[in-house]
N, C-alpha and C positions, 0 to 999 in steps of 0.2 A: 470495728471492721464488720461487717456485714457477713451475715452465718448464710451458708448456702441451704434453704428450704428442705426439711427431711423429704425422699421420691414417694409419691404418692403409689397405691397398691396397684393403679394402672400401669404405671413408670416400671416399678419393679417386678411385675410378669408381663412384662412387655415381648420379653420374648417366644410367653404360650399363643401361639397361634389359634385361631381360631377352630379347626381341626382338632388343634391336641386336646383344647377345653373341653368339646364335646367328645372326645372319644374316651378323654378320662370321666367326665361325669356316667357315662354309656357305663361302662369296666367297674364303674362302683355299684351302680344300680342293678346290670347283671348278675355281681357278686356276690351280693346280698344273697338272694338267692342261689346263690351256686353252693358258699359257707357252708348250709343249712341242706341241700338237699343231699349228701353223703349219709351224713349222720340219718337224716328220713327214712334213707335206701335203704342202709344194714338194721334199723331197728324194724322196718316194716319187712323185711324178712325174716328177721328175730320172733318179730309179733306172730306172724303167720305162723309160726311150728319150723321155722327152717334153722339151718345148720347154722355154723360156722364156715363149711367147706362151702353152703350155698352164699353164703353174704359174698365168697371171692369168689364164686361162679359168677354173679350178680355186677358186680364190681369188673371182672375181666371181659364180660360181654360188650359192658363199654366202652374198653380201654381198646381191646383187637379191631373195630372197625377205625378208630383213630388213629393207629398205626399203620392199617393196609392204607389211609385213605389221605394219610397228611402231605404226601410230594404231589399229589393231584391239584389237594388246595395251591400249596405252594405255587404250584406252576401257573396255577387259574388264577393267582393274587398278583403276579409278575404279567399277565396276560390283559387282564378284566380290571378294571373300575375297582377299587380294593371296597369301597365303601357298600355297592350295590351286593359282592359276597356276603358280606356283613349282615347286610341285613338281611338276606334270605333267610342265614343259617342260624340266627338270631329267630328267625321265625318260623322257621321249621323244629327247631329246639325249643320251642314254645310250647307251638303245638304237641308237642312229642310227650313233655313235661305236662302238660293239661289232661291227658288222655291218662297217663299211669297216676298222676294224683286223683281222678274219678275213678278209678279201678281201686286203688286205696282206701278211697273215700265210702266205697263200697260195700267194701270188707271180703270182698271175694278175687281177688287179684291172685293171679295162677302163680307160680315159678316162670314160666314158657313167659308169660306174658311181660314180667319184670327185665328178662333176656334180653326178647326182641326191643322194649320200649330204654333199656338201657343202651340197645346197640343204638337204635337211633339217636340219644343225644351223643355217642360218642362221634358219629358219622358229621352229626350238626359243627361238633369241636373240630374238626379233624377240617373243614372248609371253611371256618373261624379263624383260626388262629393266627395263621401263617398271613393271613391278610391285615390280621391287626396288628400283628409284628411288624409287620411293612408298612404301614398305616402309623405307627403310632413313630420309629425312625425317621418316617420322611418327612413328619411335621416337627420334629425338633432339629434348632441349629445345633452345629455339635459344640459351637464353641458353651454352649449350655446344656450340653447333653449330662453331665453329671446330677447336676439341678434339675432338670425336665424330670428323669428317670427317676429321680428320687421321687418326685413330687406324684412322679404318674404313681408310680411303686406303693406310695403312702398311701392314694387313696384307694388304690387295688386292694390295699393289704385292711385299710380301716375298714372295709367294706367284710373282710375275714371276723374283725374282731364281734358288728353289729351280726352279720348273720349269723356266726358257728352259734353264738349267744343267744336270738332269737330261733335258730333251726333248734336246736336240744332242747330250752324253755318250750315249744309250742310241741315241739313232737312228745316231750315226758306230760304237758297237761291236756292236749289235743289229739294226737297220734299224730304219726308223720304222714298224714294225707293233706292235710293244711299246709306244711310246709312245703311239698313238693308244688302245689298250688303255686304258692308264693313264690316260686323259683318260676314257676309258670309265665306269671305275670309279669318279674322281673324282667323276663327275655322280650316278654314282649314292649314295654316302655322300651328298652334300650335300642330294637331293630325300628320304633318309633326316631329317635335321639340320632343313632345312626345315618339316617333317612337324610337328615339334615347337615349331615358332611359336604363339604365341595368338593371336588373331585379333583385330584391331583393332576401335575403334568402328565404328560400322555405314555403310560406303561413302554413299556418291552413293546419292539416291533413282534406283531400277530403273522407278519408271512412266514416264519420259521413253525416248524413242527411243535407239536408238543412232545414229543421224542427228545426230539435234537435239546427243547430246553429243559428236559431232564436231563439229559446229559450234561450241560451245561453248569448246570446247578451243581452235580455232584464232582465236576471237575472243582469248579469252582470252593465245595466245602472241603473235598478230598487234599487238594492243595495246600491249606493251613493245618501245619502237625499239631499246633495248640488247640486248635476246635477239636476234630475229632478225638484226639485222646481225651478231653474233658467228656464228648458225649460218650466215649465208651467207659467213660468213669461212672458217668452218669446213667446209663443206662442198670447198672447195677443197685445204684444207690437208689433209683426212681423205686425199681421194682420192693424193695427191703422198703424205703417212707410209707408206701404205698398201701403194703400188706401190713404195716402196723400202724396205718393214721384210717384205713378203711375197715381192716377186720379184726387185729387182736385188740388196737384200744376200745373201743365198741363193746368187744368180747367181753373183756377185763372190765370194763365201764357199768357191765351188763351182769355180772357175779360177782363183782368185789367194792366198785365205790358208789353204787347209787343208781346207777343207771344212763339216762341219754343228760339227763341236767349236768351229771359231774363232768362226762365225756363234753360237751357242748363248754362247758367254763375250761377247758383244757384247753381247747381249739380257742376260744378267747384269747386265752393268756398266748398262745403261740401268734395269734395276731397283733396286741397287744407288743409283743418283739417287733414283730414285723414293723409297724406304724415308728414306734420309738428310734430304731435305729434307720428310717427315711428320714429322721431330721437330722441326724449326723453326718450319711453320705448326702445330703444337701451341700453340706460344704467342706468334705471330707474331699480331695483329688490325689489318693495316693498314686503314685509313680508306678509302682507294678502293679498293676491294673490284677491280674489272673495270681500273682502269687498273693496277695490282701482278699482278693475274693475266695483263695481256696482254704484260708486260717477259719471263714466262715462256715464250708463244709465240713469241717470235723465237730463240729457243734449240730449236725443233722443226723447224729445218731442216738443223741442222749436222751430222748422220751422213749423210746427201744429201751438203753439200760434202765431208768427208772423203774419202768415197767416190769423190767424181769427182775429185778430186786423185790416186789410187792412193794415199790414206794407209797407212804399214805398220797394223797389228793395233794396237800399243798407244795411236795417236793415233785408231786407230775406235773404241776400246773407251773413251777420253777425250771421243769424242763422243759416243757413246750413253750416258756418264754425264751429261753437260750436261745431252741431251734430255730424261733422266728427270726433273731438276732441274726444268726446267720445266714437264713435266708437270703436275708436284704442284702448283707455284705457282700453274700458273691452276686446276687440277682443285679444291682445296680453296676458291679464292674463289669458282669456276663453283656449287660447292653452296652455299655460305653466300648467294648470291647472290638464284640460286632458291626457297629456304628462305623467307629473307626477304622477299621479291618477289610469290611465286606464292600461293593462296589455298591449303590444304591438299584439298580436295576436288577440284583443278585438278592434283596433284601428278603425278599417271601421267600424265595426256593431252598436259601441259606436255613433261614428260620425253619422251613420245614423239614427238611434234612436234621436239622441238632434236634428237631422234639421226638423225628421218627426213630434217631437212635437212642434218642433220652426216653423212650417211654419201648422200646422194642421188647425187652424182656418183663413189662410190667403187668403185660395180659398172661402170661405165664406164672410170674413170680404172686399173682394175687389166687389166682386160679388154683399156684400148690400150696399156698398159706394156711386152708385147715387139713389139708393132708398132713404137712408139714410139722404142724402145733399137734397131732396124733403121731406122730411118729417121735417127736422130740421133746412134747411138750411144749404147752403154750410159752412155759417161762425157757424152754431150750431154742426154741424157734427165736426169741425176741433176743437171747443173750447171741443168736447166728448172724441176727439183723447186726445188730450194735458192732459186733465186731469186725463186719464186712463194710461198718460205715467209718470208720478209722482207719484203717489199713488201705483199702479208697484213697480216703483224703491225704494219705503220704504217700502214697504210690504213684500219683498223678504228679507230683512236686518232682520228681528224677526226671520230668524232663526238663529238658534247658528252654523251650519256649514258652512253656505256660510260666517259669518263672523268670522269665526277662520282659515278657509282651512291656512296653513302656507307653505311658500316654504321650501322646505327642501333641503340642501344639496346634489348631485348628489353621492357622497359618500357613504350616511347612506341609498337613496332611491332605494326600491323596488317595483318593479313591482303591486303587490299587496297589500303596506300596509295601514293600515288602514288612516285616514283621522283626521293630527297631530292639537289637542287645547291643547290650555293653561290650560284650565283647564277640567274637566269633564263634556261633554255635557250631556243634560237632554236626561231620555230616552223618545225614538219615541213614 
């Protein structure tokens, strides 16, 4: 009897569009350079004579203009061409990135100067994102969206593994002015790569305000009690990663194991997670999409506890593999989630909303991080972190939506329906 022919590699990603090919190749190439210029940022204020409290001063300049500025993108991604955003803010962050690695490169780069050229790439982020969120939904079928999302996620995340590894290797033998370059130059291939997207069905009708579709947006995310109670989970946990993946491991990296090399194989190994567990959720479709994604966030505190234990290198670098691990688990149900959930003309304002409440307290919580580490101690600050990233991930589980959300069939699912339990949630 005649064996039916194994699918050839075209047959079996038959369902990446063309769009999604290129906006995932875009996302690794950016990344590259993204891994890499952190670790550039806090050692080249390290290098300079500055603080600890300046590395989250440094750090929070960027983050604050991406929070005042992400429902603007949002709306402007639901409004505009998602792909033509893209690449502005892709080139605008280029240029932004070009100019502080020459000031680097220099050797004479101010505090004031690091400020302003950090707010700009956060301002670049903040008219990025929301559109590639939108961008990257609208080119996957959902009946693949677990696949897609992995697949984008993998190479998002393997792009973490070569940069954080080539960012610490070039900044500990180079200085971190070369890297910051190369984040440069990343941005600008990928607003090249971008360039060449097609342009999707025709947006959000443009005769409504941009008012009215803020409001819209935030009816729209306000309406699902399982989103926002995760972004106010998250807005918590963002700021605590944030202030220990940007200023104490660095710190720590920087008095106790070596320097930006050991710090830069950390970030490896936490990529390294990331990569490995996108081939699982490749074929991983657990049923409760948000209670399986959130077994993943209690695993986003434990480079925090290593750290505050004085764990040697190869038990940090076994936690920042865990964390990566989790990442992905909830990162791949968090989209399938949304996909599923959100209406498609709602996709960027949605997106923007869950990042502005996921990162709201981040320019705060990174800005008091060396206050914080003097008043507590660096290892009291990082045992505050760990603990507030546990207590998080079971506190969010009491509600009854984020542990019922169920995948539904691409079949039975519409755009708008409501949000499928087992049995009858209690009311709000």
């Amino acid at each position: 009897m005649p064996t039916q022919p194994p699918p050839t590699a075209a047959r079996r990603f038959a369902w990446a569009s063309r769009n999604f090919r290129i906006q995932t190749a875009a996302t690794v190439i950016s990344g590259l350079g993204n891994a890499g210029a952190p670790i550039a940022t806090a050692f080249a204020v390290l290098g300079n004579g500055g603080t600890t409290a300046e590395v989250g001063y440094v750090t929070a300049a960027r983050l604050l203009p991406t929070v005042l500025l992400l429902v603007v993108g949002g709306t402007l991604a639901d409004r505009l061409p998602r792909h033509h955003i893209m690449v502005a803010a892709n080139l605008f962050s280029g240029v932004s990135q070009a100019v502080l690695a020459a000031l680097v490169l220099a050797g004479n780069v101010q505090l004031w100067q690091l400020l302003v050229l950090s707010a700009a790439g956060g301002a670049g982020y903040a008219l990025y994102s929301p559109a590639a969120g939108g961008m990257i939904m609208h080119a996957v079928p959902q009946e693949h969206a677990a696949r897609a999302f992995s697949v984008f996620r993998m190479g998002q995340n393997a792009s973490q593994i070569g940069g954080a590894a080539l960012g610490g290797a070039l900044t500990a033998a180079f200085g971190p002015g070369w890297v910051l370059a190369l984040d440069a130059l990343c941005f600008l291939i990928a607003a090249a790569l971008r360039f060449l997207l097609e342009a999707e069905s025709a947006p959000a009708a443009s005769g409504s305000s941009v008012l009215r579709d803020l409001r819209e947006g935030w009816q729209e995310f306000a309406s699902r009690r399982w989103l926002w109670v995760i972004v106010l989970q998250f807005a918590v946990l963002v700021a605590c990663i944030n202030a220990v993946e940007a200023v104490y491991g660095p710190t720590v990296a920087n008095d106790r194991l070596g320097g930006a090399g050991a710090w830069g194989l950390a970030m490896s190994a936490y990529g390294v997670g990331l990569v490995v567990t996108g081939l699982l959720m490749a074929r991983w479709r657990p049923r409760r999409i948000l209670l399986v994604g959130n077994w993943g966030v209690f695993l986003f505190g434990v480079p925090a506890l290593a750290l505050a234990v004085a764990a040697p290198l190869p038990v940090l670098v076994a936690a920042m593999f865990l964390s990566g691990v989790g990442v992905t688990v909830f990162g791949v149900n968090w989209m399938v989630a949304l996909q599923q959930e959100v209406p498609e003309e709602m996709f960027s304002r949605v997106i923007a909303y869950d990042e502005l409440g996921s990162y709201s307290l981040t320019p705060i919580g990174t800005a008091l991080a060396g206050p914080a580490a003097t008043v507590l101690g660096l290892s009291g600050a990082l045992w505050a972190c760990a603990v507030l990233c546990l207590l998080l991930s079971a506190a969010v589980l009491l509600d009854p939506q984020v542990r019922r959300l169920t995948r539904r069939s691409p079949a039975r699912s519409t755009s708008d329906a409501p949000v499928p339990v087992d049995e009858p949630a209690p009311a709000s």
